[in-house]
C-alpha positions in Angstrom: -48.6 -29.1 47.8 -46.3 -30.9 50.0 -49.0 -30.5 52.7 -51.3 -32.0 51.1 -49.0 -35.0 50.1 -48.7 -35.5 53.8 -52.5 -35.5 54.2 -52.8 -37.8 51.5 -50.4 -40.6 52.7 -49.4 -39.7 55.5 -47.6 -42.9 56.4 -45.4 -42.8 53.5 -44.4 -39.0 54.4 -43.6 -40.2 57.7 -41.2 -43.3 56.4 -40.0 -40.4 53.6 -38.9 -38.2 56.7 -37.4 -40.7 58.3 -35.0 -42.1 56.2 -34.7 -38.1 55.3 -33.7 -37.6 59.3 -31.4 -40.9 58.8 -29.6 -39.8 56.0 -28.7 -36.4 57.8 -27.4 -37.9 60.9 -25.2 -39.9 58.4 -24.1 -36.9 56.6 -23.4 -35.4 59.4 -21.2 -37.8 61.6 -18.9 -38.1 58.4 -18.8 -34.4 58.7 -17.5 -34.7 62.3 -14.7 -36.9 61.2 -16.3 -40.2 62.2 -13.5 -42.8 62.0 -13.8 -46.3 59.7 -12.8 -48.1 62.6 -16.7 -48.5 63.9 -17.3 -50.8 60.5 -13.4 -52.2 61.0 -15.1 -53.9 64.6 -18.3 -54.2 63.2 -16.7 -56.5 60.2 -13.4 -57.6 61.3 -12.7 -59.2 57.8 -12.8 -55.8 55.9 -9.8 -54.4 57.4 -8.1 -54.3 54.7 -10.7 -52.6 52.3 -11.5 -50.0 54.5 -7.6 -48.9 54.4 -7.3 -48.9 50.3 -10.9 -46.9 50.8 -10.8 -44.5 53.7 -13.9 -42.1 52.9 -16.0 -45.1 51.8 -15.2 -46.9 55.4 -16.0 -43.9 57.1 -19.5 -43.5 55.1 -20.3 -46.8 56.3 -19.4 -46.0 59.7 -21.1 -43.2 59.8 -24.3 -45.1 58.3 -23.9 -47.9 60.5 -23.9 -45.8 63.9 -27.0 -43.8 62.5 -28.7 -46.9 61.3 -27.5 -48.1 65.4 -29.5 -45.2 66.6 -32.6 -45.3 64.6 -33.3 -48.7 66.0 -33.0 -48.0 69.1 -35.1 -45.2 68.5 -37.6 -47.4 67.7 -37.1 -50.1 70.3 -37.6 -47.2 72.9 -40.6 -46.1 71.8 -42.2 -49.3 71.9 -42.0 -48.9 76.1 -44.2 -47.1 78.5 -43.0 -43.6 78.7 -41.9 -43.9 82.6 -39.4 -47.0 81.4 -38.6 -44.8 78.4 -37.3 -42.2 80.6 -35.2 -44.9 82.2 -33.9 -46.4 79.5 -32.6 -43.5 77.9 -31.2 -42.7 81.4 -29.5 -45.7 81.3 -27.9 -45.2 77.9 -26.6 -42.4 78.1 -24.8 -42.8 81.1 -23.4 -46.2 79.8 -22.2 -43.8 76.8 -20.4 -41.6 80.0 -18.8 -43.9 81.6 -17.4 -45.5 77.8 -16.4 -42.0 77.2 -14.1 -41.3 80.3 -13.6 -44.8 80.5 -11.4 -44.2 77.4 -8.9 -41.8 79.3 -7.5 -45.0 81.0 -8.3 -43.5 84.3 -6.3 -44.7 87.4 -9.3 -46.1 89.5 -7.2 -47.0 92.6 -5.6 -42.7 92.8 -9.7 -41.9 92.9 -10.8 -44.3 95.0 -7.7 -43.0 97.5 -8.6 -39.0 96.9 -12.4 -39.3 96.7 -13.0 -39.6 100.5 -11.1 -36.4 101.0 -12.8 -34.5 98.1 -15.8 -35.2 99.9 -15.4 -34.2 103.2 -13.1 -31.0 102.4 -14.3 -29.5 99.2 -18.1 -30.6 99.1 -18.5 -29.2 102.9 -16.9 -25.7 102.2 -18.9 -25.6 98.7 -22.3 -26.2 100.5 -21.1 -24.1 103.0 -20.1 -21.3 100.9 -23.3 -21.6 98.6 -25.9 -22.0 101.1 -24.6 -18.9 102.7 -24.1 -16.9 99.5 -27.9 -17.8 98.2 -29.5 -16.7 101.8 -27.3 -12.9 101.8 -28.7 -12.8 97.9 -32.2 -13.7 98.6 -32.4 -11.3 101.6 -30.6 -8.9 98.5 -32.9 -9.6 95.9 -35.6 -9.4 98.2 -35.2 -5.3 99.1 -33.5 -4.3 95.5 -37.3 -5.7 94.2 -39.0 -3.2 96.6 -36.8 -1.1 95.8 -37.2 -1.2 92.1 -41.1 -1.2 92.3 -40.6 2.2 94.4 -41.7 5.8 93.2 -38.6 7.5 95.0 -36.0 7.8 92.2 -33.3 7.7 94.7 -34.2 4.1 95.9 -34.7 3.5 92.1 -31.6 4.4 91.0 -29.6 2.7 94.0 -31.1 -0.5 93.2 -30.9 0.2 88.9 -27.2 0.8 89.3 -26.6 -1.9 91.5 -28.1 -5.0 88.9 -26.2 -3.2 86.5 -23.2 -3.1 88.1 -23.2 -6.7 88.8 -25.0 -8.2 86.3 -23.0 -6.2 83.9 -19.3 -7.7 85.4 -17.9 -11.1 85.0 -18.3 -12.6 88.3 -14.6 -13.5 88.2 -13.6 -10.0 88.2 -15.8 -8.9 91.4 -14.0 -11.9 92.7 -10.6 -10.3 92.6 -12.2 -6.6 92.7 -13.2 -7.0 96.5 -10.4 -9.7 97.7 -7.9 -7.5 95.9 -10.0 -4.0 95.5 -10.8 -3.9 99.4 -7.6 -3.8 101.2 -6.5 -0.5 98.8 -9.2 1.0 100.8 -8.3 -0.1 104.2 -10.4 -3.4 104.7 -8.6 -6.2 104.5 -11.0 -9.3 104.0 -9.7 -13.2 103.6 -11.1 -15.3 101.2 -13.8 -17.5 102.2 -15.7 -14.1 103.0 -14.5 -12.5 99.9 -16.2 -15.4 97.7 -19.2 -15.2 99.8 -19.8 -11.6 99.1 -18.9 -11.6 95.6 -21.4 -14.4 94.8 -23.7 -12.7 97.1 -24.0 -9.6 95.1 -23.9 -10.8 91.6 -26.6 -13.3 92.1 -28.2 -10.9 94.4 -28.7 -8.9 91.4 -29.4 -11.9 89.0 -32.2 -12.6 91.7 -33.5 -8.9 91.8 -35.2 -9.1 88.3 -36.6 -12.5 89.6 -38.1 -11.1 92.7 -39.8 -8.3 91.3 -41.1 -10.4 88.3 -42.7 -12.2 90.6 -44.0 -9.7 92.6 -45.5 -7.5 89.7 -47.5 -11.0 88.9 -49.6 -10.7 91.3 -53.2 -8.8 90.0 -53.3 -5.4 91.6 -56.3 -6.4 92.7 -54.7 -8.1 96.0 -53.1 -4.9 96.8 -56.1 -2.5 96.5 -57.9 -5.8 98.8 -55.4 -5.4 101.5 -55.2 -1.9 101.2 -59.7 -2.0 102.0 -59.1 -4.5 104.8 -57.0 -2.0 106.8 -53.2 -3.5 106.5 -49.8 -1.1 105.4 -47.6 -1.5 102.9 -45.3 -3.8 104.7 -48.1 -6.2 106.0 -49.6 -6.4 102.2 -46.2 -6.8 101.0 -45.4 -9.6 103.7 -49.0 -11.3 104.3 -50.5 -11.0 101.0 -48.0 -10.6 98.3 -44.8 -12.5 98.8 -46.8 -16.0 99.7 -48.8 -15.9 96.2 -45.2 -14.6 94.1 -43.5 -17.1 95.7 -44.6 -19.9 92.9 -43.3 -18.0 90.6 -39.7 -16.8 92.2 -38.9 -20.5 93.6 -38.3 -21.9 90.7 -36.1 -19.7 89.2 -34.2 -19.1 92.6 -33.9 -22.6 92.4 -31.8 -22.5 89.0 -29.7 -19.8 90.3 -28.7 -22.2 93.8 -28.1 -24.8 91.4 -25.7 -22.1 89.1 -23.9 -20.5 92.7 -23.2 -24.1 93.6 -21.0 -24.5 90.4 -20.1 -21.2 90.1 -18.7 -21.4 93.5 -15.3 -23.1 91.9 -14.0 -19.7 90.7 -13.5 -18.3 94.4 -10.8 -20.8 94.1 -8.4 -18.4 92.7 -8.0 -17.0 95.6 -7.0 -20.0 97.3 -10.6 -21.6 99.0 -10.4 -25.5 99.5 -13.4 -26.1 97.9 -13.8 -28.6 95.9 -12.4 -27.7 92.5 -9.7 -26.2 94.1 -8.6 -29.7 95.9 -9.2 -31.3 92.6 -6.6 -29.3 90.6 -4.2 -29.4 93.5 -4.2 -33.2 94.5 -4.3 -34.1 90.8 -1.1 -32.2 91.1 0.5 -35.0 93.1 0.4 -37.9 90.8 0.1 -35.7 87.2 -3.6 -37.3 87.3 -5.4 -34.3 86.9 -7.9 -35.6 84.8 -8.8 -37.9 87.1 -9.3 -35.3 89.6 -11.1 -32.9 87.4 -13.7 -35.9 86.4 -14.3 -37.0 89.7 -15.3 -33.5 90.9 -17.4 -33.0 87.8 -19.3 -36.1 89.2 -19.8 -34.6 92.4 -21.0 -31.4 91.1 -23.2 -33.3 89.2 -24.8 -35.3 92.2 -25.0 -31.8 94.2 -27.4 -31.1 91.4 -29.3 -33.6 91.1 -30.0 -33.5 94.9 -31.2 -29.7 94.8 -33.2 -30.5 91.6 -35.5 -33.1 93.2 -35.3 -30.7 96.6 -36.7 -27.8 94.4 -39.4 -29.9 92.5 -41.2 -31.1 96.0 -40.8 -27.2 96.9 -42.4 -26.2 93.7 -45.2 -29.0 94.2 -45.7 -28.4 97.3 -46.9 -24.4 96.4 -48.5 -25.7 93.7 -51.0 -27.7 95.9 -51.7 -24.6 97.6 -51.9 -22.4 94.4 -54.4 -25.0 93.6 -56.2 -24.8 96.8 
């Protein structure tokens, strides 16, 4: 029945579900404890109403900010979807910078530690990433072959290995081989400690990736090689590996993007990258959070870099997938 309502008029169904979706978001930022101070600036001259009526003051505040957000719903949707994208862009990183803008952050103590952050602790995170995701793909690479193979032994090498480390918090094979290692004679420093740990456990992450991709290719490509005269390794190499790689790129690419932030925890034992220099020059002053956001912002540009990286990659095999 209430289909058919909707059929019937649908323009009053959608103005229904509107102010349906408007009295929700109401309900539910007095839920979250929305303060009566948004309608106290809003109407300076009810002050001292809202304070005799506290829950009726935070109603309206809660109304007000979802009546706020309806119409700039609407004023959004009135532009062309590339200025759309901007716009809301825009916003929300306006609604950021308010947010930490509100720690009364010392401006002058980040403009004086950002320079170092940079050129210490973004250098050894690249660094420690970019060599972390090349040992994992060349990882993920044979534990796929290995896990398409018919010999069990190969098969259960490879099994026990993603389950090992997919299986461990990547914390614990942190300290397992800087700490784990030396009770076995090999004493290994830390830079090369993180690098293996992340190695392996998004080696293993990367495993299941690679042989998904591999196993998407049609069969028929193999038993085509195969009638053309080339090995296993050559069909593998020539034939296989260039069509999966459409499909394993982009979800490689998530897992750099992952490694890169993933990289602060081999700061326990004692890297410089660059959460580790935000904790300890934060330290100096007591302006950790100043630190801590500041480094957050750089992770975040790292990001966005590799995303935009990784989408021409992923167009670029597109074309020739197309092709």
């Amino acid at each position: 029945m209430i289909g058919r309502l909707i059929l019937t008029y649908p323009e009053t169904a959608r103005r229904t579900g509107g102010l349906l979706i408007l009295a929700l978001v109401t309900a539910a930022l007095y839920a979250l404890g929305i303060s009566s101070a948004w309608i106290g600036r809003l109407l300076p001259a009810s002050t001292t109403w809202l304070a005799e009526n506290p829950a009726a003051g935070r109603w309206l505040s809660a109304g007000a900010i979802a009546l706020i957000f309806a119409l700039n719903w609407s004023l959004l949707r009135q532009l062309p979807r590339r200025q759309q994208i901007v716009a809301v862009w825009v916003e929300l990183f306006a609604l950021l910078m308010m947010f930490f803008y509100s720690f009364n952050l010392s401006f002058a103590f980040i403009a004086k530690k950002i320079g170092f952050l940079i050129t210490q602790g973004v250098f050894t995170t690249l660094y420690i990433s970019v060599i972390s995701i090349a040992i994992a793909t060349a990882i993920a690479l044979a534990g796929a072959i290995a896990k398409l193979s018919k010999n069990g032994v190969v098969y259960g090498l490879a099994t026990f290995y993603t389950s090992l480390f997919r299986g461990l918090p990547l914390l614990m094979q942190i300290y397992l081989i800087y700490l784990g290692l030396p009770q076995v004679g090999y004493v290994i420093s830390a830079v090369p400690a993180g690098i293996l740990a992340l190695s392996l456990c998004y080696g293993a992450y990367m495993t299941e990736i690679f042989r998904a991709g591999i196993e998407s290719i049609p069969r028929g490509q193999t038993e085509g090689a195969t009638a053309l005269g080339l090995n296993s390794g050559q069909t593998m190499l020539l034939v296989i590996l260039p069509q999966a790689l459409r499909v394993i790129i982009p979800p490689t690419g998530n897992q750099f993007i992952a490694m890169l932030k993933d990289s602060s925890l081999v700061s326990v034992v004692g890297v410089w990258e660059l959460m580790y220099l935000a904790r300890t020059q934060g330290q100096t002053e007591f302006r950790h959070i100043e630190m801590l956001i500041t480094a957050s912002m750089i992770y975040w540009v790292m990001s966005m870099v590799l995303e935009f990286l990784q989408s021409r990659i992923e167009k670029r095999f597109g074309r020739f997938s197309a092709r």
